[in-house]
C-alpha positions as CSV (number, residue, x, y, z in Angstrom):
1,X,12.8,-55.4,97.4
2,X,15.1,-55.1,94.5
3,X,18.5,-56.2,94.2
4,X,21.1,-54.1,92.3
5,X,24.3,-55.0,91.6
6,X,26.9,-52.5,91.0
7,X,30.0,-52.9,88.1
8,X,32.7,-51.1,89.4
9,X,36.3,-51.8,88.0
10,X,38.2,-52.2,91.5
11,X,41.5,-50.9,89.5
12,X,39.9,-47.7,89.0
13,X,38.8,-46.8,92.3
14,X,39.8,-49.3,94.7
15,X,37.9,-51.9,96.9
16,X,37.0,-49.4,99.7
17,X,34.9,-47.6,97.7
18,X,33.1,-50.5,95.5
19,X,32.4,-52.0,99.0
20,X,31.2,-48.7,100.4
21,X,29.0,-48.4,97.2
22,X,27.3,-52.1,97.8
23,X,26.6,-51.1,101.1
24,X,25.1,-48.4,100.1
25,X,23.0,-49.3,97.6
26,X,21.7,-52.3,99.2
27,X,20.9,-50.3,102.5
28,X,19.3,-46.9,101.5
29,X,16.9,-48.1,98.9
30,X,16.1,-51.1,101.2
31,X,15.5,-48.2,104.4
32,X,13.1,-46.1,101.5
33,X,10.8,-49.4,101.1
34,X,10.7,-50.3,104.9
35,X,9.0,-45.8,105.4
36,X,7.3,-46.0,102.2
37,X,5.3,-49.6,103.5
38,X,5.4,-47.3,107.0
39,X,3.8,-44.6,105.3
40,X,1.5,-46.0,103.4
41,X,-0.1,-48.5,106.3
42,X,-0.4,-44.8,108.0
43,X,-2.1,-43.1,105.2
44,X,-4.3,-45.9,103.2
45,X,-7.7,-46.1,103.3
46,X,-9.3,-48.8,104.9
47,X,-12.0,-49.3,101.9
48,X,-11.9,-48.1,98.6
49,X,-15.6,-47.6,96.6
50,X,-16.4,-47.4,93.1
51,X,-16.6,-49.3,89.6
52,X,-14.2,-52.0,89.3
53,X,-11.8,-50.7,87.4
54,X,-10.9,-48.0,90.1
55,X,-10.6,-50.3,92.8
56,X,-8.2,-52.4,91.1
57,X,-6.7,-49.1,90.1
58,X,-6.5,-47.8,93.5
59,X,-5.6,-51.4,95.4
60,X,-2.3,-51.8,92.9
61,X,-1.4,-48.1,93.7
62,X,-1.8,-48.6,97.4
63,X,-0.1,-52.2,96.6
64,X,3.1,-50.9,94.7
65,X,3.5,-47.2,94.9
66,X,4.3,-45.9,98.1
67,X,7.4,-48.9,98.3
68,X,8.3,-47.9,95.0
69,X,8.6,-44.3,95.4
70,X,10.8,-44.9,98.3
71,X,12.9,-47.5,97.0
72,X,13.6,-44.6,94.4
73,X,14.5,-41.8,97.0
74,X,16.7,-44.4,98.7
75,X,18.6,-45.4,95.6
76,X,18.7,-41.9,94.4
77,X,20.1,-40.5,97.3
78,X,22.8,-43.4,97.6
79,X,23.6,-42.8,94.4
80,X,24.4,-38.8,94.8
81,X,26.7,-40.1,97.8
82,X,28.3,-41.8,95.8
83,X,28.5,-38.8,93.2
84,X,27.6,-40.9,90.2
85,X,25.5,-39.3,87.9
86,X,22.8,-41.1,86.0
């Protein structure tokens, strides 16, 4: 799991909201990687065959993938919560 650390300037917008956008962004990405790992234990393969470059091909994919892609939903949507644009 990744850890991102929001600057916000607490004069600007107040504490309320720079706490509400730690939470945030510490909760939602961290909720995408717990279903993407969910999802993928549910949808992997139990063997993968072929030349050795597609295994290793398809064992990092299964590895990294799924968690990734939900880490980036989570963050994504915490982030339009938040209304920051990117």
């Amino acid at each position: 799991m990744g850890l991102i650390i929001t600057v916000v300037d607490t004069r600007i917008v107040g504490f309320g909201y720079s706490a509400w956008a730690a939470v945030l962004q510490c909760v939602l990405p961290g909720l995408g990687v717990w279903l993407g790992n969910l999802i993928r234990k549910w949808i992997m393969p139990d063997a993968v065959y072929g030349s050795t470059g597609a295994v290793i091909q398809a064992r990092l994919l299964w590895a990294v993938l799924p968690q990734f892609i939900g880490w980036f939903i989570g963050f994504m949507v915490a982030m339009s919560i938040l209304g920051i644009r990117a």
